[in-house]
PDB file of N, CA, C and O in Angstrom:
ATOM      1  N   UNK A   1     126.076 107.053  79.128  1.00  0.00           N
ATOM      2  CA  UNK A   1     124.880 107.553  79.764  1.00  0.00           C
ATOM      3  C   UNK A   1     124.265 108.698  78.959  1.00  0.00           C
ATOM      4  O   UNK A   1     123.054 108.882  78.840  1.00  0.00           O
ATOM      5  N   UNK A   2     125.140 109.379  78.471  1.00  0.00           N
ATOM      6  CA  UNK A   2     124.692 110.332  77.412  1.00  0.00           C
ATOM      7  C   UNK A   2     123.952 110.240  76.744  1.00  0.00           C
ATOM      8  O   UNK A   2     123.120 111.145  76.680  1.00  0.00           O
ATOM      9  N   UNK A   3     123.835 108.925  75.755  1.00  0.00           N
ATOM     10  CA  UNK A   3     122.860 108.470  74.491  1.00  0.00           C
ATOM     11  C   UNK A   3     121.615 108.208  75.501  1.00  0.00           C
ATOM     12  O   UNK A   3     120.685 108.804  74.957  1.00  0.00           O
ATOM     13  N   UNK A   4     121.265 107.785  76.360  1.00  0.00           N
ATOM     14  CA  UNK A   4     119.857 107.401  77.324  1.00  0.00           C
ATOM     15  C   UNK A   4     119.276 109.121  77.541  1.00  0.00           C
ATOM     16  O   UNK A   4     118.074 109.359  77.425  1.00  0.00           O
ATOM     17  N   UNK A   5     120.289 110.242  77.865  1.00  0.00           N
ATOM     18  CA  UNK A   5     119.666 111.431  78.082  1.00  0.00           C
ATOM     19  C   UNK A   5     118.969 111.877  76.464  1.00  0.00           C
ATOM     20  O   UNK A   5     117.783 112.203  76.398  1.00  0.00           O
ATOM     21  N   UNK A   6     119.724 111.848  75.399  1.00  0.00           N
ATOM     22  CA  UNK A   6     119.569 112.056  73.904  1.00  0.00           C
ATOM     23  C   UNK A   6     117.980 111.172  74.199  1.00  0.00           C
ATOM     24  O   UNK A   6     117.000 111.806  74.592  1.00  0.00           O
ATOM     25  N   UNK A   7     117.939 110.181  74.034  1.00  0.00           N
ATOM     26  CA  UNK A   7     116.529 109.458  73.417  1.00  0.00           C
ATOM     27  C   UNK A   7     115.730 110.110  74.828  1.00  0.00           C
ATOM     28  O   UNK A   7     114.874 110.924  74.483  1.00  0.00           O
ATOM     29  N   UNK A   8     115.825 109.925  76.374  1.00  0.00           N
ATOM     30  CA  UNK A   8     114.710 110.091  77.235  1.00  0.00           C
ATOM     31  C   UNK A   8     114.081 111.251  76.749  1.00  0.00           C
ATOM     32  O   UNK A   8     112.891 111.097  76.474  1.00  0.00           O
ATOM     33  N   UNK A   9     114.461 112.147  76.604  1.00  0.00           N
ATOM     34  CA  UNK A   9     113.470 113.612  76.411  1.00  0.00           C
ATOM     35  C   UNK A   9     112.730 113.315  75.223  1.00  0.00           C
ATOM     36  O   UNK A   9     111.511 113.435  75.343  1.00  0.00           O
ATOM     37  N   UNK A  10     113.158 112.962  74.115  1.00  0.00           N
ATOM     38  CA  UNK A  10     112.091 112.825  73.316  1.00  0.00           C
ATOM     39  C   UNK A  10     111.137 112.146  73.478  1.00  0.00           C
ATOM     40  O   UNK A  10     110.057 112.711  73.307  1.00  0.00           O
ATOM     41  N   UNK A  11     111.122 110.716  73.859  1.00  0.00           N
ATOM     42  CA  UNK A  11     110.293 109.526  74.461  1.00  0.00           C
ATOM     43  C   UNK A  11     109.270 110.047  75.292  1.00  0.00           C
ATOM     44  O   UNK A  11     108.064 109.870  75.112  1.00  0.00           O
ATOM     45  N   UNK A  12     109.913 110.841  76.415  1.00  0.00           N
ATOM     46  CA  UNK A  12     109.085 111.231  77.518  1.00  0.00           C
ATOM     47  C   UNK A  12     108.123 112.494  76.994  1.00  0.00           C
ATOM     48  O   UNK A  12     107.031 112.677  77.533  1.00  0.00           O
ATOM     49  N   UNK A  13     108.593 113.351  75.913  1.00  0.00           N
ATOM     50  CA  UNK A  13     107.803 114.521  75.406  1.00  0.00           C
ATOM     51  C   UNK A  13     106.639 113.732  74.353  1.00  0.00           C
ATOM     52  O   UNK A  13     105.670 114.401  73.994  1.00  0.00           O
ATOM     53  N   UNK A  14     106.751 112.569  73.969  1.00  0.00           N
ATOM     54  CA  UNK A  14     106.218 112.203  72.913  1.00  0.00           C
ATOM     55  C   UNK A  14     104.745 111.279  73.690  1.00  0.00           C
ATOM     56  O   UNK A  14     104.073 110.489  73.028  1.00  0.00           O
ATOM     57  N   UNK A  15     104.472 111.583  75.153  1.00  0.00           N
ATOM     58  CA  UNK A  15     103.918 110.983  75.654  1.00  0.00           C
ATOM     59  C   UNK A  15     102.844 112.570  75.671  1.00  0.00           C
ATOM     60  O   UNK A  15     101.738 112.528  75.132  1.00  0.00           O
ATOM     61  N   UNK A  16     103.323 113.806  76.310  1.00  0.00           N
ATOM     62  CA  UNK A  16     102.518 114.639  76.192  1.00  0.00           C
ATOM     63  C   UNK A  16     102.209 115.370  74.887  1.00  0.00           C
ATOM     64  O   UNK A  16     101.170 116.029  74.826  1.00  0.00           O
ATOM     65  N   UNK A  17     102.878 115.316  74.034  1.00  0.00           N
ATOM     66  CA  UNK A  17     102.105 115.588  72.803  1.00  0.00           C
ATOM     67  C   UNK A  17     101.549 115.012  72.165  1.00  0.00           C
ATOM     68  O   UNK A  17     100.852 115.508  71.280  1.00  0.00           O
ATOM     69  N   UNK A  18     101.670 113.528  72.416  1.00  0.00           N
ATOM     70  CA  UNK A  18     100.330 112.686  72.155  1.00  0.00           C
ATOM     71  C   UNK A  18      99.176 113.184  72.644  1.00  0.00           C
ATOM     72  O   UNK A  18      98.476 113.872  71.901  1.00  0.00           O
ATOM     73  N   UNK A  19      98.760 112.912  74.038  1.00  0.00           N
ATOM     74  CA  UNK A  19      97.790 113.304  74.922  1.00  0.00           C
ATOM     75  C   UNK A  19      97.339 114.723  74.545  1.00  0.00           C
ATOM     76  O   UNK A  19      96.213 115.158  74.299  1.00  0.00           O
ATOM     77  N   UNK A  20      98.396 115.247  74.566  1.00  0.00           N
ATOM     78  CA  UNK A  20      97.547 116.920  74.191  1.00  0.00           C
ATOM     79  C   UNK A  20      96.861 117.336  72.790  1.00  0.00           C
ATOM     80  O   UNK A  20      95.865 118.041  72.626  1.00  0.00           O
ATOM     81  N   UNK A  21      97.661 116.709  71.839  1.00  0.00           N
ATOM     82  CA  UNK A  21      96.831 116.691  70.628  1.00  0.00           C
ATOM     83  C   UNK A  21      95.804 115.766  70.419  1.00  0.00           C
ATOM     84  O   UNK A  21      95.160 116.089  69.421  1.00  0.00           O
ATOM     85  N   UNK A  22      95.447 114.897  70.872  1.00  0.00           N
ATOM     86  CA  UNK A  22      94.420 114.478  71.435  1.00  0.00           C
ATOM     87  C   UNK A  22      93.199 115.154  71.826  1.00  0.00           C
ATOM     88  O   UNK A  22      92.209 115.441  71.153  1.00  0.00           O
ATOM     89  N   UNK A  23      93.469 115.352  73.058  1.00  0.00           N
ATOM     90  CA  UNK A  23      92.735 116.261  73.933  1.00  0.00           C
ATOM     91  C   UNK A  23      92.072 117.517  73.089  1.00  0.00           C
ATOM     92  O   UNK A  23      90.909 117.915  73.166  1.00  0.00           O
ATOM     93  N   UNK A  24      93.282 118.099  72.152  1.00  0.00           N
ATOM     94  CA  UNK A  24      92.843 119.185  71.240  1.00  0.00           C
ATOM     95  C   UNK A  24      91.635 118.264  70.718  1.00  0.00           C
ATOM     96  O   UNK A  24      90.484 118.438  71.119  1.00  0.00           O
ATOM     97  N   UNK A  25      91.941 117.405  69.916  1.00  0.00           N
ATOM     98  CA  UNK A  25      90.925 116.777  68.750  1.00  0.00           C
ATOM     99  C   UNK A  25      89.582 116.419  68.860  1.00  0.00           C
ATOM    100  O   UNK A  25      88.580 116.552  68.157  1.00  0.00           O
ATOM    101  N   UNK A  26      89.996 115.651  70.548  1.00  0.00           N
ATOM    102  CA  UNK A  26      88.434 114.567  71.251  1.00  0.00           C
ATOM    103  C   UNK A  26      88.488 115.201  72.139  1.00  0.00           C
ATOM    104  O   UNK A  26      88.678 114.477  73.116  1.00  0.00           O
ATOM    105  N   UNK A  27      88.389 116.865  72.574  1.00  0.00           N
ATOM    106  CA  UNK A  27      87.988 116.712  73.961  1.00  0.00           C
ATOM    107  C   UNK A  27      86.681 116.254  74.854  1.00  0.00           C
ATOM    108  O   UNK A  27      86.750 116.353  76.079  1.00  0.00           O
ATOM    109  N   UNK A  28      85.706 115.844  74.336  1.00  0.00           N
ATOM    110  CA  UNK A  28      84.436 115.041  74.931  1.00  0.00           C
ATOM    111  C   UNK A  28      84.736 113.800  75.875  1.00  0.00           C
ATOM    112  O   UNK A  28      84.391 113.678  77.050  1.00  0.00           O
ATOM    113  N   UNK A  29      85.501 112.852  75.047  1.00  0.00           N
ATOM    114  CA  UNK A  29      85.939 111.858  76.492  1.00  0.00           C
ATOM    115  C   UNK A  29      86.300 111.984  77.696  1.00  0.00           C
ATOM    116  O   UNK A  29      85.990 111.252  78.636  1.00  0.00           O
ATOM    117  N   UNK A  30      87.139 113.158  77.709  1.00  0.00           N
ATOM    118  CA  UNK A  30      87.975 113.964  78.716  1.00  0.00           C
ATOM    119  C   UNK A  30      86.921 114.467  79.793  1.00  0.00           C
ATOM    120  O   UNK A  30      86.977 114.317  81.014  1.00  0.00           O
ATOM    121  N   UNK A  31      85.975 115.082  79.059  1.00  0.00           N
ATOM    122  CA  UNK A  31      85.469 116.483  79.544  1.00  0.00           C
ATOM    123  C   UNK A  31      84.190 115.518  81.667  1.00  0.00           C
ATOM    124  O   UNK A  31      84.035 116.101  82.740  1.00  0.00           O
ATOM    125  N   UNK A  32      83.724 114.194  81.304  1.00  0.00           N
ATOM    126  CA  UNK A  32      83.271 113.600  82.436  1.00  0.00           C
ATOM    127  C   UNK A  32      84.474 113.974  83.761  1.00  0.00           C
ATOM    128  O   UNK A  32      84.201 114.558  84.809  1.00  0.00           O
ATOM    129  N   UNK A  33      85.859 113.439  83.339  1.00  0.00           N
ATOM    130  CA  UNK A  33      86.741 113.415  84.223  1.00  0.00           C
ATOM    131  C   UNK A  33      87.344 114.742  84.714  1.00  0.00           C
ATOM    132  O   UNK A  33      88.047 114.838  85.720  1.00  0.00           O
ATOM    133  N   UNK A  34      87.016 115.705  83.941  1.00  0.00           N
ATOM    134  CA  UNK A  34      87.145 116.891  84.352  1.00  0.00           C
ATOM    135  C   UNK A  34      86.701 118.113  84.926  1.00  0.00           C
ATOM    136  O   UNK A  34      87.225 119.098  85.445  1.00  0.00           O
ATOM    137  N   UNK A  35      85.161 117.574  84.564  1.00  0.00           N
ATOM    138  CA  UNK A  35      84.151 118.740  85.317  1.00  0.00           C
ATOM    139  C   UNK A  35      84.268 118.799  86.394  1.00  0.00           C
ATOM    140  O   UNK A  35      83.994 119.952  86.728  1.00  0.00           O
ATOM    141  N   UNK A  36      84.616 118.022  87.491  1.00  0.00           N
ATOM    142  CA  UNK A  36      84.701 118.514  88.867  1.00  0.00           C
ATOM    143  C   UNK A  36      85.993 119.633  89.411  1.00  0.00           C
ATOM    144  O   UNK A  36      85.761 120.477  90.278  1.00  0.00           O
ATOM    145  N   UNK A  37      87.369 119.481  88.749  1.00  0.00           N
ATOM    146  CA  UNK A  37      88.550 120.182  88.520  1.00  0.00           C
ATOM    147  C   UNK A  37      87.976 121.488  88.222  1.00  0.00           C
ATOM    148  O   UNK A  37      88.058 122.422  89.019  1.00  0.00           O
ATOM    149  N   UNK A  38      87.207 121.598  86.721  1.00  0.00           N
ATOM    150  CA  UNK A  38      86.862 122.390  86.494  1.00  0.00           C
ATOM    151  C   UNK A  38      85.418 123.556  87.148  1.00  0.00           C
ATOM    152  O   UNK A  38      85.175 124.723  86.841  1.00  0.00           O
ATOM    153  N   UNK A  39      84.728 122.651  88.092  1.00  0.00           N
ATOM    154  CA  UNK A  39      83.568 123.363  88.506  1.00  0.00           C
ATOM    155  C   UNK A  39      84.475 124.362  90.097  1.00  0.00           C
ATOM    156  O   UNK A  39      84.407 125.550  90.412  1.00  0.00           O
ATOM    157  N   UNK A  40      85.207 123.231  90.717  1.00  0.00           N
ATOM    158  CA  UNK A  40      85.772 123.790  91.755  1.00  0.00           C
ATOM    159  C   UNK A  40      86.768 125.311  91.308  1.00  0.00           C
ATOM    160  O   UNK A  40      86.766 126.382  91.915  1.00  0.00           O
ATOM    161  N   UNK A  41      87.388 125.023  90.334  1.00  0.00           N
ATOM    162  CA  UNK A  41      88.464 126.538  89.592  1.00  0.00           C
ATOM    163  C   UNK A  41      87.749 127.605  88.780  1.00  0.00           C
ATOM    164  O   UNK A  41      88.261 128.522  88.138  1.00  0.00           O
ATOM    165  N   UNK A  42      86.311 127.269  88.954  1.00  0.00           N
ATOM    166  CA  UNK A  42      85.073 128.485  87.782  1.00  0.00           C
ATOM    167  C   UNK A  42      84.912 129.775  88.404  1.00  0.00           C
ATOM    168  O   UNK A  42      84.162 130.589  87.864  1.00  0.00           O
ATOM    169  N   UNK A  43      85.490 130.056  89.423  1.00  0.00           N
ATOM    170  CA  UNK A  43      85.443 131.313  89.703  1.00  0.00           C
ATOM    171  C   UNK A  43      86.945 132.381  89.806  1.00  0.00           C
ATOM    172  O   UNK A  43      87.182 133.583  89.924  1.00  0.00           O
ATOM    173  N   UNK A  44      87.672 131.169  89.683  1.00  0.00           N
ATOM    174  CA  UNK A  44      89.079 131.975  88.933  1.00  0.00           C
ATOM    175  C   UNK A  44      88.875 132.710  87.933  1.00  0.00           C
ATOM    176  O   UNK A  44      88.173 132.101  87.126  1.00  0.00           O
ATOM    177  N   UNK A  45      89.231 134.047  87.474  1.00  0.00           N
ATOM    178  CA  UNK A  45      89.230 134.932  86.044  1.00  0.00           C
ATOM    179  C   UNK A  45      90.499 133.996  85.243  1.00  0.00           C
ATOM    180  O   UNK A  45      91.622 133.777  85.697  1.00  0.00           O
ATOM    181  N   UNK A  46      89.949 133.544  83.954  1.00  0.00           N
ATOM    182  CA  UNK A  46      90.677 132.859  82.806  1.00  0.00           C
ATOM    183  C   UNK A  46      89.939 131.355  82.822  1.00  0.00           C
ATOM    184  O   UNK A  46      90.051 130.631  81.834  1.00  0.00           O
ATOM    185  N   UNK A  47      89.388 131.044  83.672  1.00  0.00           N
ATOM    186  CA  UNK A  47      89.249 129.449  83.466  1.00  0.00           C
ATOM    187  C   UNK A  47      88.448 129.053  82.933  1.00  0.00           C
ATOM    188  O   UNK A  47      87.429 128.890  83.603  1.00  0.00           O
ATOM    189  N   UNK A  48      88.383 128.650  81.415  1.00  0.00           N
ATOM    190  CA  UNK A  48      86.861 128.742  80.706  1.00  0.00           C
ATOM    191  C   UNK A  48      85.758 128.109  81.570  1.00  0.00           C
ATOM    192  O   UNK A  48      85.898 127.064  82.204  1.00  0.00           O
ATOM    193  N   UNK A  49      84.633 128.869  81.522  1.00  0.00           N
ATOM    194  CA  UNK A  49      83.324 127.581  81.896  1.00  0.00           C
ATOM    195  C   UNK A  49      82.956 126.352  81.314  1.00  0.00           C
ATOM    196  O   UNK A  49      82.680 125.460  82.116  1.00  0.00           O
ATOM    197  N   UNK A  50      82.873 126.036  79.884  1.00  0.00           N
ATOM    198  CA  UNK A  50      82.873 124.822  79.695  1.00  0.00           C
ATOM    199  C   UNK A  50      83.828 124.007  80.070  1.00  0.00           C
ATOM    200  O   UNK A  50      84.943 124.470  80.313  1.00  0.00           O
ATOM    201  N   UNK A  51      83.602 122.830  80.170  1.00  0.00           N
ATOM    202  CA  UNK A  51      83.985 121.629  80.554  1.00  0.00           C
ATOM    203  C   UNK A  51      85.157 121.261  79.362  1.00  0.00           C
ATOM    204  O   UNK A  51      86.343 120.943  79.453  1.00  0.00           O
ATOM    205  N   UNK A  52      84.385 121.431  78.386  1.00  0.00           N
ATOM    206  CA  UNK A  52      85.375 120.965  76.857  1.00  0.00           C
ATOM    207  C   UNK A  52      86.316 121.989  76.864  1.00  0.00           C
ATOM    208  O   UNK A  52      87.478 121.675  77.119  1.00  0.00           O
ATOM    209  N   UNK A  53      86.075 123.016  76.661  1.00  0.00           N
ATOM    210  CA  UNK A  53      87.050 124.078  76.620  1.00  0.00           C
ATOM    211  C   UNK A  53      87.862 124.152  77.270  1.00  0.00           C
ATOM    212  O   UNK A  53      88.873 124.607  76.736  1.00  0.00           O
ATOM    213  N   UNK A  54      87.971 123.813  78.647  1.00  0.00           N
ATOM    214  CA  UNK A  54      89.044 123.658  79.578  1.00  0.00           C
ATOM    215  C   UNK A  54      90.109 122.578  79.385  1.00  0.00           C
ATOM    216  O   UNK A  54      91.320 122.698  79.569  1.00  0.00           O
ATOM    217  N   UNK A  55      89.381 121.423  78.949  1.00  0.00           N
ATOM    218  CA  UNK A  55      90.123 120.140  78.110  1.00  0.00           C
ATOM    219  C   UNK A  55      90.795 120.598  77.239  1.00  0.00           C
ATOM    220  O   UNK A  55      91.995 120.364  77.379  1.00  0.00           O
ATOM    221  N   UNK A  56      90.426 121.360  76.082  1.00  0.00           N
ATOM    222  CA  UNK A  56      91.247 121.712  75.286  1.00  0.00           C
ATOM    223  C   UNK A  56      92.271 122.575  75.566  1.00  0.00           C
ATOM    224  O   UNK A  56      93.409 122.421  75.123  1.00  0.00           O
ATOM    225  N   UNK A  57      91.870 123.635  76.404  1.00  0.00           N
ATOM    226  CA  UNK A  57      93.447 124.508  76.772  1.00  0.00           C
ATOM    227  C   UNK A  57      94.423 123.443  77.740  1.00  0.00           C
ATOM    228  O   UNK A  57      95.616 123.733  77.836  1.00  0.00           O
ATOM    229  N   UNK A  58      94.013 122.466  78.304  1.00  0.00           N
ATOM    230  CA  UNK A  58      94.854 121.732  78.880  1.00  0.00           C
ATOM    231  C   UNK A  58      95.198 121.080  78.089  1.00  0.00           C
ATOM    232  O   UNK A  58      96.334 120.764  78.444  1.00  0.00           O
ATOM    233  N   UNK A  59      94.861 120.330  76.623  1.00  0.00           N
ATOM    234  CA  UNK A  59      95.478 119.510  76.126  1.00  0.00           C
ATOM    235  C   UNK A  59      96.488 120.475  75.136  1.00  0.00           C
ATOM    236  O   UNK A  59      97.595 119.974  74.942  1.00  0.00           O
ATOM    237  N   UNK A  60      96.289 121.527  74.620  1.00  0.00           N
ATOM    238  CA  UNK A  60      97.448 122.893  74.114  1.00  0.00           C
ATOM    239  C   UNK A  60      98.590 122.928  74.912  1.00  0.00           C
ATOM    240  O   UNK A  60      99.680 122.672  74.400  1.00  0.00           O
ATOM    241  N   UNK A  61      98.494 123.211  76.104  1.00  0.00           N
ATOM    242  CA  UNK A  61      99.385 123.600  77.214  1.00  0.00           C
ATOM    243  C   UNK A  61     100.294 121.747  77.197  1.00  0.00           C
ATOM    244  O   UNK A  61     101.500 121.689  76.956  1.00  0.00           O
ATOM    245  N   UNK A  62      99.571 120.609  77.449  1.00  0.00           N
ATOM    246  CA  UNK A  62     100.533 120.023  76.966  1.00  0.00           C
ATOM    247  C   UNK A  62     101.263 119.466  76.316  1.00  0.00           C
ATOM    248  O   UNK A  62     102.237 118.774  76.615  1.00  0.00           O
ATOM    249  N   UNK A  63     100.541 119.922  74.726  1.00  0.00           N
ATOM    250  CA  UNK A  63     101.057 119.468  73.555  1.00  0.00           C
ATOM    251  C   UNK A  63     102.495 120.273  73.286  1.00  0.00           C
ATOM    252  O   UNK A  63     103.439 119.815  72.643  1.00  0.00           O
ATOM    253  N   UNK A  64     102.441 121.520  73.899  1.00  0.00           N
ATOM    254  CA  UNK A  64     103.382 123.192  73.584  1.00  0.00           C
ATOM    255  C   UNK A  64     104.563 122.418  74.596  1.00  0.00           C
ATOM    256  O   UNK A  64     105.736 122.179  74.309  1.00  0.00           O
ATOM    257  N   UNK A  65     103.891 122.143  75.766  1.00  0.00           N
ATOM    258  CA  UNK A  65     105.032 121.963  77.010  1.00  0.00           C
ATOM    259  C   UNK A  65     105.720 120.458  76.071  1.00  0.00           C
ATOM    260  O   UNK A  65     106.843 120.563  75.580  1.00  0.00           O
ATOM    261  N   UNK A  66     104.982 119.237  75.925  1.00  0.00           N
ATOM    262  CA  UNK A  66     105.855 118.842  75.257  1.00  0.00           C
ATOM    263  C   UNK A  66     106.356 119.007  73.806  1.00  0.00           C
ATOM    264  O   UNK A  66     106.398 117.990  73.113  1.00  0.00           O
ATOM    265  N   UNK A  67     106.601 119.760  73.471  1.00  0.00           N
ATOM    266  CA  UNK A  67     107.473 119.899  71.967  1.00  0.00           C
ATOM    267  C   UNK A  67     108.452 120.737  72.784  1.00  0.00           C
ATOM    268  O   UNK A  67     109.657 120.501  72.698  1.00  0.00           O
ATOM    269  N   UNK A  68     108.058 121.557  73.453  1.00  0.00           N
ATOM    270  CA  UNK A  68     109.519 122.282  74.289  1.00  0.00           C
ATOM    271  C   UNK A  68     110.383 121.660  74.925  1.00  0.00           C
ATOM    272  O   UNK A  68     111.594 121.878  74.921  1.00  0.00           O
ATOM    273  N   UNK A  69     109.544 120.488  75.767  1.00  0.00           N
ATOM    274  CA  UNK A  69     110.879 119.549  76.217  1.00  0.00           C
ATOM    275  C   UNK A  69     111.237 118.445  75.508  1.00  0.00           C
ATOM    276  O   UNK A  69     111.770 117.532  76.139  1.00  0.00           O
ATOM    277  N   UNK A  70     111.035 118.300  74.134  1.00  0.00           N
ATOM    278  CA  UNK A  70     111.708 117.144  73.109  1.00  0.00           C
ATOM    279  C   UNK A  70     112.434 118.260  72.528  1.00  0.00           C
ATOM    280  O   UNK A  70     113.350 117.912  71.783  1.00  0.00           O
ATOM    281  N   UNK A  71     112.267 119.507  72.671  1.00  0.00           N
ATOM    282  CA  UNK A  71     113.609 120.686  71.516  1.00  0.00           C
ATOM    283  C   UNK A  71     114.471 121.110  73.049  1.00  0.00           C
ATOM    284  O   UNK A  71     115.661 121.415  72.967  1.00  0.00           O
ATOM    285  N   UNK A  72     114.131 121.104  73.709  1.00  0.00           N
ATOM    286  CA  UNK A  72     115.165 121.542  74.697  1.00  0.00           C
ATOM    287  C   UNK A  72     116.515 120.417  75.494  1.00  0.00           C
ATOM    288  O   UNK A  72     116.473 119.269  75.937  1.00  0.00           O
ATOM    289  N   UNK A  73     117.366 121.213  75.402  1.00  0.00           N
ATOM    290  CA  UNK A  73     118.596 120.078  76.077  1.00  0.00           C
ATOM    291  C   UNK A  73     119.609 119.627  75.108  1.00  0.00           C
ATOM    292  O   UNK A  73     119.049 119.874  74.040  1.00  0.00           O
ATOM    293  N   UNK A  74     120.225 119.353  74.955  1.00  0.00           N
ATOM    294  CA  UNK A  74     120.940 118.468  74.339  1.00  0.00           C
ATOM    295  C   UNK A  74     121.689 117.505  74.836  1.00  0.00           C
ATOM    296  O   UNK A  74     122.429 116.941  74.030  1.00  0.00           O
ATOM    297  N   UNK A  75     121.706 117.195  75.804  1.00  0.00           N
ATOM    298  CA  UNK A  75     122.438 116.323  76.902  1.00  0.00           C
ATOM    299  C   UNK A  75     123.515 116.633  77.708  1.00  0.00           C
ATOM    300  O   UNK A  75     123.911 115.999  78.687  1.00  0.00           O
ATOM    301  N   UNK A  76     124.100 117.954  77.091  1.00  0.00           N
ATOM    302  CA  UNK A  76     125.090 118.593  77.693  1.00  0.00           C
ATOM    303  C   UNK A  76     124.920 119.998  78.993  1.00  0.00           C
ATOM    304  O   UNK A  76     125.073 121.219  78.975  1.00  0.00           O
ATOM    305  N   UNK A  77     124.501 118.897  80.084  1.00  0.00           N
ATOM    306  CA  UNK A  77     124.646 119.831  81.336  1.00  0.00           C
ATOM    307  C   UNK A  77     125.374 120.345  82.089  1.00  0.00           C
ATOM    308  O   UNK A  77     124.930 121.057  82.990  1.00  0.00           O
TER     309      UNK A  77
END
């Protein structure tokens, strides 16, 4: 069962650092599906106003979150 914990974390991290570096690159596709997320949270302090910009710190946040959980663990819990 060990070797399935070894490969899942990477597999599963390699799904959000896809997406997030992505997101870094193209955030325009993104940005339709997000303006409403983003219009409702615009009066929070930190939440950029653009639409794109918000795409992009979300696609950072999960490019970072996954490389942390493909380096974290080693299977030994």
């Amino acid at each position: 069962m060990a070797i399935v914990r070894i490969c899942a974390r990477p597999l599963l991290a390699s799904m959000f650092i896809a997406g997030g570096t992505d997101a870094l690159r193209r955030p325009a596709p993104l940005a339709p599906a997000a303006e409403p997320v983003v219009d409702a949270l615009a009066d929070i302090p930190g939440v950029p106003r653009r639409t794109v910009n918000a795409v992009r710190l979300n696609g950072g946040v999960q490019a970072a979150t996954g490389l942390l959980l493909a380096a974290s663990g080693n299977g030994h819990e």
